[in-house]
C-alpha positions as CSV (number, residue, x, y, z in Angstrom):
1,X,90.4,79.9,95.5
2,X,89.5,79.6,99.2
3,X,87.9,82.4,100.4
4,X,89.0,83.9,104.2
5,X,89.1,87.1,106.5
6,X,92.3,89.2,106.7
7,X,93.0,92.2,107.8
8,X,94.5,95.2,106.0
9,X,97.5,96.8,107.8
10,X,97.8,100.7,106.9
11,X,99.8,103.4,108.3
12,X,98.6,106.4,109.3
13,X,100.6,108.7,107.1
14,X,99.6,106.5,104.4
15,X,95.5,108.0,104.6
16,X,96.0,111.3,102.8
17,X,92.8,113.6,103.5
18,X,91.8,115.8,100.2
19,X,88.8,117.1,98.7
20,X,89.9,114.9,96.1
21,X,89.9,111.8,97.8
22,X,88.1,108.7,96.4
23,X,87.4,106.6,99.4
24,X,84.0,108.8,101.7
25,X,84.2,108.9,105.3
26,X,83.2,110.9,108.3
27,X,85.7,113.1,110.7
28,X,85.4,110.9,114.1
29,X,87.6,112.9,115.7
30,X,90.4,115.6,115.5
31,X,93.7,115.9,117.7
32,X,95.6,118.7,116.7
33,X,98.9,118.5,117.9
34,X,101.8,121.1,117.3
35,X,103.0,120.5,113.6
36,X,100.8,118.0,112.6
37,X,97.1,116.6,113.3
38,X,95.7,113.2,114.0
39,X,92.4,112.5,112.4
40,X,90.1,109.6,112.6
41,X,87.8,109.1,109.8
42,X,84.9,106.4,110.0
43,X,84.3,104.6,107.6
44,X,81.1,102.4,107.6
45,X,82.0,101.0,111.0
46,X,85.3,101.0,110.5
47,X,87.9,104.0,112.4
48,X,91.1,104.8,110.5
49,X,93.7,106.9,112.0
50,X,95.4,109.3,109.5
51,X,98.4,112.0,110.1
52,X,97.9,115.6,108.6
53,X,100.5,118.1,108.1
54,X,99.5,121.3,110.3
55,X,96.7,122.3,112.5
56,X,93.3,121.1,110.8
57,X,90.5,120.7,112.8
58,X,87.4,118.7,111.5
59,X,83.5,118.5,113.4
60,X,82.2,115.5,114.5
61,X,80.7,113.7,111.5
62,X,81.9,116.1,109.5
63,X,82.1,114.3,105.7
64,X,85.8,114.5,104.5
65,X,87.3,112.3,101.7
66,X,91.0,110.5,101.5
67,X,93.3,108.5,99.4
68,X,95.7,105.5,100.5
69,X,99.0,105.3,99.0
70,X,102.2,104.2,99.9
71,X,104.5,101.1,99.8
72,X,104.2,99.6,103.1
73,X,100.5,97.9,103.4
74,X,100.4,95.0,104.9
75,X,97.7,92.4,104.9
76,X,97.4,89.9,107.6
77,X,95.5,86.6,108.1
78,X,92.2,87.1,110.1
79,X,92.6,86.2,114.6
80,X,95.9,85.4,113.3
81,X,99.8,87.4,113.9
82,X,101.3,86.3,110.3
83,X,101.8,88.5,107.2
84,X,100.2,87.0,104.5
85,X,101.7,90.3,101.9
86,X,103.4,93.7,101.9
87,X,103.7,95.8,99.1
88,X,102.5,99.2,97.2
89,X,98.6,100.0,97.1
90,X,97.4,103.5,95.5
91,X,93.7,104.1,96.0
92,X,92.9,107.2,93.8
């Protein structure tokens, strides 16, 4: 099987912040916003953006933990515009 980059395609309500989560990261930064409460969590050198339900507020560097779920990931070829697959993913 050739082996190439891609580059995973996940939405923002799809990153579900809990103590339970299985996936470790670090509060980047916090926006709370009325009813709900955008989050950026770093992973390794990676910056994911995740929606929460109310106003949450999270430090800097702050160690918080999250799940992916949902049915529309998408995962895309590498310097590239086309959709290689789209489908369900639970991480949990």
């Amino acid at each position: 099987m050739e082996e190439r980059d891609i580059v995973v395609g996940i939405r923002p309500e799809n990153i579900n912040i809990s103590e339970e989560g299985a996936i470790e990261a670090f509060a980047y930064s916090a926006l709370p916003a009325g009813m709900e409460t955008t989050v950026k969590a770093k992973v390794d050198d990676t910056i994911l953006s995740s929606d929460v339900f109310g106003a949450v507020d999270f430090a800097i560097d702050q160690p918080i933990r999250f799940n992916v779920m949902g049915k529309q990931i998408c995962i895309f070829e590498d310097q590239a515009t086309s959709l290689i697959a789209q489908g369900s993913i639970s991480l949990n």
